[in-house]
Z-matrix of the N, CA and C atoms (Angstrom, degrees):
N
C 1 1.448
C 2 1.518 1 109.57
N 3 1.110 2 103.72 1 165.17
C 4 1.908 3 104.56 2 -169.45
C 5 1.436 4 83.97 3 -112.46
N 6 1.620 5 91.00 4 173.71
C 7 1.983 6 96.15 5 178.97
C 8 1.065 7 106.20 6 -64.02
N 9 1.301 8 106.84 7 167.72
C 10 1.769 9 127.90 8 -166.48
C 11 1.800 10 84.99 9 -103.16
N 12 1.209 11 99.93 10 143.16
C 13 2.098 12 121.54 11 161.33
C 14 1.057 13 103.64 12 -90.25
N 15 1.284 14 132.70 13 155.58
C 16 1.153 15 174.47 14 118.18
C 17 1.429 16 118.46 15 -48.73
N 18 1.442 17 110.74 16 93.98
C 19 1.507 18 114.42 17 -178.94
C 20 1.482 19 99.00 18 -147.13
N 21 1.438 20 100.43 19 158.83
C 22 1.815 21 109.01 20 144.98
C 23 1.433 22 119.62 21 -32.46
N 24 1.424 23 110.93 22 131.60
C 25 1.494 24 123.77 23 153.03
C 26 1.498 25 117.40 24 -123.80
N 27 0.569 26 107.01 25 116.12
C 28 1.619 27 105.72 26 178.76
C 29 1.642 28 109.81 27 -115.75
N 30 1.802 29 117.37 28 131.31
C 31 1.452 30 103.72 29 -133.07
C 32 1.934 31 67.64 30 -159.69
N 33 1.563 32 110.80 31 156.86
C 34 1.279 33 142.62 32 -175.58
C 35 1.747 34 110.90 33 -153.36
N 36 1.927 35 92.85 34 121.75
C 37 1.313 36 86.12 35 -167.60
C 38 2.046 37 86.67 36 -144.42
N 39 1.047 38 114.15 37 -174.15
C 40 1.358 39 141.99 38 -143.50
C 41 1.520 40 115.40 39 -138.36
N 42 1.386 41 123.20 40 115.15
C 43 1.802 42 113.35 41 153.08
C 44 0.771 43 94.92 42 -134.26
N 45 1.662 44 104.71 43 125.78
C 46 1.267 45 125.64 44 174.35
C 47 1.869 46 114.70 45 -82.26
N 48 1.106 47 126.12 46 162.94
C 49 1.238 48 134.73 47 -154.21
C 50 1.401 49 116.41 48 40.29
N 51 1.199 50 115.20 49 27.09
C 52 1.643 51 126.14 50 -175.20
C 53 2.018 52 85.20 51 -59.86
N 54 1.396 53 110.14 52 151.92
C 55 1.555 54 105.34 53 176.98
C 56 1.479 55 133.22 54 -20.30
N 57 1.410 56 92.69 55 73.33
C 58 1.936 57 108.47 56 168.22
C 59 1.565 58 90.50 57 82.26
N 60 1.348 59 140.24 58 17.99
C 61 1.541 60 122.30 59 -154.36
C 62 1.107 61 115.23 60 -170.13
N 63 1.800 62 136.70 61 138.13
C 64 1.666 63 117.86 62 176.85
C 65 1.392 64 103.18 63 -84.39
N 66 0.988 65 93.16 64 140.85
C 67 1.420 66 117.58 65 -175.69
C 68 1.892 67 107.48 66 -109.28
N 69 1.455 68 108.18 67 108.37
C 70 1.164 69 104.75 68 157.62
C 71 1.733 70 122.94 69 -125.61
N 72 1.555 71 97.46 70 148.08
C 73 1.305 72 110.50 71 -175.46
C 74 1.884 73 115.00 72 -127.67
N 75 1.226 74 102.47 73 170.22
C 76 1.655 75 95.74 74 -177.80
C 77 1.637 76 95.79 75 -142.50
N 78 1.165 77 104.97 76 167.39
C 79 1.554 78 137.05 77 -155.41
C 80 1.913 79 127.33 78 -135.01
N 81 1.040 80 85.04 79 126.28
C 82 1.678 81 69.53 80 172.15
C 83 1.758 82 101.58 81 -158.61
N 84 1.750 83 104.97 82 119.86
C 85 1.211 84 124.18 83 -167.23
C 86 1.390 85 113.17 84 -126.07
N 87 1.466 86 132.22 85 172.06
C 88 1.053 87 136.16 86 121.28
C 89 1.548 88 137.99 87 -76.85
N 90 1.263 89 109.10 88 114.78
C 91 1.376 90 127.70 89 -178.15
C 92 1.700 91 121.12 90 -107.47
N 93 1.302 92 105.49 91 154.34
C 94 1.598 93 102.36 92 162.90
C 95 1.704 94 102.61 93 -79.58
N 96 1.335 95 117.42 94 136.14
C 97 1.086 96 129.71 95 144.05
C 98 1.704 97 139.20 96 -89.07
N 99 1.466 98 105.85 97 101.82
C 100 1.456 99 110.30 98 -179.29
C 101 1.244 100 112.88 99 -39.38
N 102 1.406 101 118.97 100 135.65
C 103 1.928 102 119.35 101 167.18
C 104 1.491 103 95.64 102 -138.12
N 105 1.235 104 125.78 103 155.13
C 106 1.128 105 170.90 104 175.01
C 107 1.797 106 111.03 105 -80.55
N 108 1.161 107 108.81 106 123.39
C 109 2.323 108 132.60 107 179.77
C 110 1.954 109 82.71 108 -26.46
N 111 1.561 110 134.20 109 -22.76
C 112 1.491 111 108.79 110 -172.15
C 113 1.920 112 83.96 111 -110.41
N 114 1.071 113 122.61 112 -5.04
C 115 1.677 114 93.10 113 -169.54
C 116 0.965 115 123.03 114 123.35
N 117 1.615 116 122.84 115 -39.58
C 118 1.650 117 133.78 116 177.99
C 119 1.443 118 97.91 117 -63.28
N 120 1.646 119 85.17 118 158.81
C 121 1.510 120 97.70 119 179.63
C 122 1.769 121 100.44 120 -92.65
N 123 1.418 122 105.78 121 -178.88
C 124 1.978 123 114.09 122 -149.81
C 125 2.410 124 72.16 123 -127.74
N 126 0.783 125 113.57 124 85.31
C 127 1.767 126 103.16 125 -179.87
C 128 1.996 127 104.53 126 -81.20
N 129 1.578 128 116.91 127 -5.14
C 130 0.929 129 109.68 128 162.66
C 131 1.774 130 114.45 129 -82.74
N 132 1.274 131 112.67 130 -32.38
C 133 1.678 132 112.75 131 172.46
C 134 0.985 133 118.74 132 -61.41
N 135 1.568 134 116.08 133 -32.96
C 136 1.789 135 135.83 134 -165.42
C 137 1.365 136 96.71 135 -60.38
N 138 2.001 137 115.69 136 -65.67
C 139 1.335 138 112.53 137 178.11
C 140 1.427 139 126.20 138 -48.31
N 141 1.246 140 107.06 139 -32.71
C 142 1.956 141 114.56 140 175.78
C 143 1.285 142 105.02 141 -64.46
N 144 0.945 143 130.49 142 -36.30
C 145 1.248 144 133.06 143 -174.86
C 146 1.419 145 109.64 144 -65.49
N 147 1.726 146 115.72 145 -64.15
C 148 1.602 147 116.32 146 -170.55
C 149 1.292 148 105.84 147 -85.88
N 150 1.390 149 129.89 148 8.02
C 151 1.884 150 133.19 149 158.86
C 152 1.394 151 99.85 150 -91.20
N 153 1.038 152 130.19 151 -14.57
C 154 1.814 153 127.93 152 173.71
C 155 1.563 154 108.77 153 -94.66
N 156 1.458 155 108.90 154 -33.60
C 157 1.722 156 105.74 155 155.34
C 158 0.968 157 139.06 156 -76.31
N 159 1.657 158 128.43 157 -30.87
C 160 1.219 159 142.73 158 144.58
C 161 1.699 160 110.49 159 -28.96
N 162 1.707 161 106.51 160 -83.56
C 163 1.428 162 97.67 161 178.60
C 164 1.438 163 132.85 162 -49.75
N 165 1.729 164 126.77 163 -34.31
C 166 0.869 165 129.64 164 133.38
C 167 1.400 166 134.62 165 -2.53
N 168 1.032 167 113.91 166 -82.77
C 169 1.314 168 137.79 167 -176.76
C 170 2.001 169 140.98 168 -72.61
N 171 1.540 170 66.15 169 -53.76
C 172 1.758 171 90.76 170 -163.05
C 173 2.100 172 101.99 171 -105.75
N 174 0.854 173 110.26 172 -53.46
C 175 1.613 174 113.40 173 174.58
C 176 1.714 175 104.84 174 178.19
N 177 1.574 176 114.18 175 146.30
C 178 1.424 177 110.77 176 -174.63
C 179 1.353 178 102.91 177 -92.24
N 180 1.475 179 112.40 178 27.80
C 181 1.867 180 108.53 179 159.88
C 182 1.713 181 110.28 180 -121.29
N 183 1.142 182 112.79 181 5.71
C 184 1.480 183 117.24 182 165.77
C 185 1.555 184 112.31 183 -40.16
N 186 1.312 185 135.83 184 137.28
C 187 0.961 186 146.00 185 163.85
C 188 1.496 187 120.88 186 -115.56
N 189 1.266 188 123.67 187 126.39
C 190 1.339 189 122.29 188 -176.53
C 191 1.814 190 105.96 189 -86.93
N 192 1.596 191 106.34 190 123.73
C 193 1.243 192 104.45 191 169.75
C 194 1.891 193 109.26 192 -91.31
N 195 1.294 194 125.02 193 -64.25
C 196 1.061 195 115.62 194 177.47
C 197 1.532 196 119.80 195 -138.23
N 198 1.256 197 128.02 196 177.61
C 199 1.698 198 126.88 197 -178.49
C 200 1.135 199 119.14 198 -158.51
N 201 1.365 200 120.18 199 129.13
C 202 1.590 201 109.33 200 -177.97
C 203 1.673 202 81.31 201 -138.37
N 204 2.199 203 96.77 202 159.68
C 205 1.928 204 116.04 203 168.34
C 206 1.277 205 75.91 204 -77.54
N 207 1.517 206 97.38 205 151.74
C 208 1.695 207 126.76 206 129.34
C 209 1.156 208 120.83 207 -89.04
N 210 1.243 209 132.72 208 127.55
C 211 1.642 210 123.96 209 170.19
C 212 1.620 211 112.33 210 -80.76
């Protein structure tokens, strides 16, 4: 793998049974972004990544709904 970038992610995620209710919230961080020996980014690693920070962090029933970089 080549080095990872450093960009915006901005990411929307979910806990369910959050008090009696789904609870969704959204995000916007700086992250490493996985890339690949040409450069592209890996957007299946990206999600592993911010579902391993989520649980981490935020609750280990977080669910990631979606994620996109910002440049």
């Amino acid at each position: 793998m080549a080095e990872a970038k450093i960009m915006k992610v901005q990411f929307k995620y979910s806990i369910p049974g959050y008090y009696k209710n789904q609870v969704y919230r959204q995000k916007t961080m700086q992250m490493e972004i996985p890339t690949d020996d040409y450069g592209f980014t890996l957007p299946g690693k990206l999600s592993e990544n911010i579902t391993q920070w989520l649980r981490e962090n935020v609750d280990v029933r977080a669910v990631l709904i979606w994620h996109r970089i910002i440049n």
